[in-house]
C-alpha positions as CSV (number, residue, x, y, z in Angstrom):
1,X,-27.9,-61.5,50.2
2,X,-29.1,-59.9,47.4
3,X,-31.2,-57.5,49.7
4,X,-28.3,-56.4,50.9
5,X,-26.4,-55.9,48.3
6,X,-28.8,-53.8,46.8
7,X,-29.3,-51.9,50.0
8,X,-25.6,-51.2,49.9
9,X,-25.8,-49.8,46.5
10,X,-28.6,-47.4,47.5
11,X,-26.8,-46.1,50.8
12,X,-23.9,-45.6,48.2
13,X,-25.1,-43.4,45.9
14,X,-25.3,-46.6,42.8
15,X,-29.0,-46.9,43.4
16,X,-30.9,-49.0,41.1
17,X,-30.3,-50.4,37.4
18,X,-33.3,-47.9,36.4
19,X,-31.8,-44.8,38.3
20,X,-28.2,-45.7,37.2
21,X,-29.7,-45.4,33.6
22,X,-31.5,-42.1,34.1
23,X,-28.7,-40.5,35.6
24,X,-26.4,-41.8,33.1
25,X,-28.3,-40.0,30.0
26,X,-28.6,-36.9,32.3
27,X,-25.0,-36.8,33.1
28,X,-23.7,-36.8,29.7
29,X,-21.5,-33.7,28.1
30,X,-23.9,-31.0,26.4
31,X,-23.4,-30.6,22.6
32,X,-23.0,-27.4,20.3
33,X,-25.8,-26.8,17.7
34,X,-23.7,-28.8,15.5
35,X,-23.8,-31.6,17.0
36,X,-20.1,-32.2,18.5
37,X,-19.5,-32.0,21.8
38,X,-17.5,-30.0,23.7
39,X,-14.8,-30.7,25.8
40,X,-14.6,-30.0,29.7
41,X,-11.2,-29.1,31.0
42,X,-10.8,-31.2,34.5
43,X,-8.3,-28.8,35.8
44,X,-6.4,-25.4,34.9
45,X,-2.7,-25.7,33.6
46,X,-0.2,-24.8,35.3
47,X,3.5,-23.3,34.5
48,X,5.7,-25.9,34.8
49,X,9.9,-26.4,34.7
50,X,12.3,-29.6,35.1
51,X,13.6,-30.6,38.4
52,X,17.6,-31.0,37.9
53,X,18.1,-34.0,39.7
54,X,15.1,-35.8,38.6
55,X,14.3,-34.7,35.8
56,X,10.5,-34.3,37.3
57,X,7.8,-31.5,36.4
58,X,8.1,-28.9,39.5
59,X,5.5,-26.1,39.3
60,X,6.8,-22.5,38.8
61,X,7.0,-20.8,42.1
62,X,7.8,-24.4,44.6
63,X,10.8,-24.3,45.7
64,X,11.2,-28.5,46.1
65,X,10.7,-30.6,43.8
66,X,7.7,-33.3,44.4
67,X,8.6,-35.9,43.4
68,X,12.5,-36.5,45.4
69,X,12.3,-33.8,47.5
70,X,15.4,-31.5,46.2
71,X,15.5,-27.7,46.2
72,X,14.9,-26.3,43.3
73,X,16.6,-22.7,42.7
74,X,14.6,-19.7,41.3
75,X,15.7,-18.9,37.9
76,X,15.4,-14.7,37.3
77,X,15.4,-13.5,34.1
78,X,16.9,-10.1,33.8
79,X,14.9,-7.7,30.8
């Protein structure tokens, strides 16, 4: 069973304990000269408002709101 397991692992991408370890330390965030590291954003912000009936985060430019589905009107801002 063990066998298996491992051959699982393998077919899965988690490999062994050794190559787990090796791409572990190879994986890790790079550093500055300093020695801190710097942080990766995961994704671009976006513009956000409020929807009006739930009160959820609706992206500027949708015109229904995610989360329950209700229109959300276009605000225009006159200059």
């Amino acid at each position: 069973m063990g066998d298996g397991l491992r051959e699982l692992k393998k077919a899965t991408g988690g490999g062994d304990d050794k190559e787990s370890a090796a791409a572990a330390s190879t994986t890790t965030p790079a550093s500055t000269a300093s020695g801190t590291v710097t942080p990766i954003s995961a994704a671009p912000t976006v513009a956000a408002r409020t929807c009006p009936n739930c009160r959820g985060s609706v992206p500027v430019g949708d015109k229904f709101c995610g989360n329950c589905g209700a229109t959300v009107e276009q605000t225009t801002r006159s200059a």
